[in-house]
C-alpha positions as CSV (number, residue, x, y, z in Angstrom):
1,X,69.6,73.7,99.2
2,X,70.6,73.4,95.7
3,X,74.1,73.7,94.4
4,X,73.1,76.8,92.3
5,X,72.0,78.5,96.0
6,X,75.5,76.8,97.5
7,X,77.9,78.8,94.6
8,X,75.7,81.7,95.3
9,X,76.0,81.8,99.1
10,X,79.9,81.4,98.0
11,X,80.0,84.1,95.5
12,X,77.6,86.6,98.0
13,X,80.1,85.9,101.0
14,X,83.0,86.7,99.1
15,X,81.9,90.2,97.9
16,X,80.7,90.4,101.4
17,X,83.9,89.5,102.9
18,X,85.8,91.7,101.2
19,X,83.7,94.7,101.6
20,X,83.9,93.8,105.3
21,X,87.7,93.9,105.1
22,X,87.4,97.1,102.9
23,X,85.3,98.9,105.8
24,X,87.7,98.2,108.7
25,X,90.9,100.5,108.6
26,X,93.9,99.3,108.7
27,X,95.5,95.6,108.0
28,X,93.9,92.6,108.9
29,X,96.1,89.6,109.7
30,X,93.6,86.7,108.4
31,X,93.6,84.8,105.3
32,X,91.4,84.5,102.5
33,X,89.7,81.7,103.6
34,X,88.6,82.6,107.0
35,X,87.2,86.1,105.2
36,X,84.9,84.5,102.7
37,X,83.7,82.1,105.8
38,X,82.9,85.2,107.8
39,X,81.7,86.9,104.9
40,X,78.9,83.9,104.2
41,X,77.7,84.0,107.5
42,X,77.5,87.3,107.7
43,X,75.8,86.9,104.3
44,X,73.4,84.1,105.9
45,X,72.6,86.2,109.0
46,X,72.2,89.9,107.8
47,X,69.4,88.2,105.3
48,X,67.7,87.1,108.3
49,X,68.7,89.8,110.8
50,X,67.1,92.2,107.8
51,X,64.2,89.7,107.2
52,X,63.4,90.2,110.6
53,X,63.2,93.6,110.1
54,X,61.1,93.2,107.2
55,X,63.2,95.6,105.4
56,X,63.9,92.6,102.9
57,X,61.0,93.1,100.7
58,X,62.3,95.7,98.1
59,X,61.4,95.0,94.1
60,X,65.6,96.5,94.2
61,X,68.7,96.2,95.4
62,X,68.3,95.7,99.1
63,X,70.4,98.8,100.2
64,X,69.8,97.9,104.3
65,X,70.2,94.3,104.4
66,X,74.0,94.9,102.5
67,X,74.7,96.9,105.2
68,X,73.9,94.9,107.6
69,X,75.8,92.0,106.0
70,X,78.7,94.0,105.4
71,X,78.9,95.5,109.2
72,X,78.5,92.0,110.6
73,X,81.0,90.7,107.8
74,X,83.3,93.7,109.0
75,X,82.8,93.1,112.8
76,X,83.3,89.1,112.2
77,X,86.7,90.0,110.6
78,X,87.8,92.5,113.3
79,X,86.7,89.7,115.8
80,X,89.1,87.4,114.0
81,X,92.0,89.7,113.6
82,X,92.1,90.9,117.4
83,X,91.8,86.7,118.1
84,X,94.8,86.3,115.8
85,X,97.0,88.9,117.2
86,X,96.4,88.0,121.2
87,X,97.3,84.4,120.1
88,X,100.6,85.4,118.2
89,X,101.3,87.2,121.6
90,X,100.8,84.2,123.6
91,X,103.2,82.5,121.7
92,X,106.1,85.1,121.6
């Protein structure tokens, strides 16, 4: 993998970390870091979930692999949050 396909897995997982955020009511009690991590898996596997599909192969925007990115971005994140909030519980 290039660098150019690096800074664009970056720049994809961020937008899809925050719309994952964005989708779940409510605060979440994670940082910025652990969001765009979830958000570039979540990037990585809702192209291949959605390859799978074959619902990849549009000449547009790819309306139903975003969605699946940004429900597994969204689902990471909740994941994460309910993880921090039983540890912080554990500690009290």
């Amino acid at each position: 993998m290039e660098i150019s396909g690096v800074l664009s897995a970056i720049v994809i997982g961020i937008v899809v970390g925050v719309l994952g955020r964005l989708a779940l009511p409510g605060r979440q009690r994670i940082g910025i870091l652990a969001t765009i991590l979830v958000g570039v898996a979540a990037a990585l596997l809702g192209s291949a979930v959605a390859a799978g599909f074959d619902v990849a192969d549009t000449k547009g925007v790819d309306w139903v692999e975003w969605v699946i990115q940004i429900g597994l971005a969204a689902l990471g994140i909740a994941l994460l949050d309910r993880g921090s909030v039983s540890r912080r519980r554990v500690r009290r």
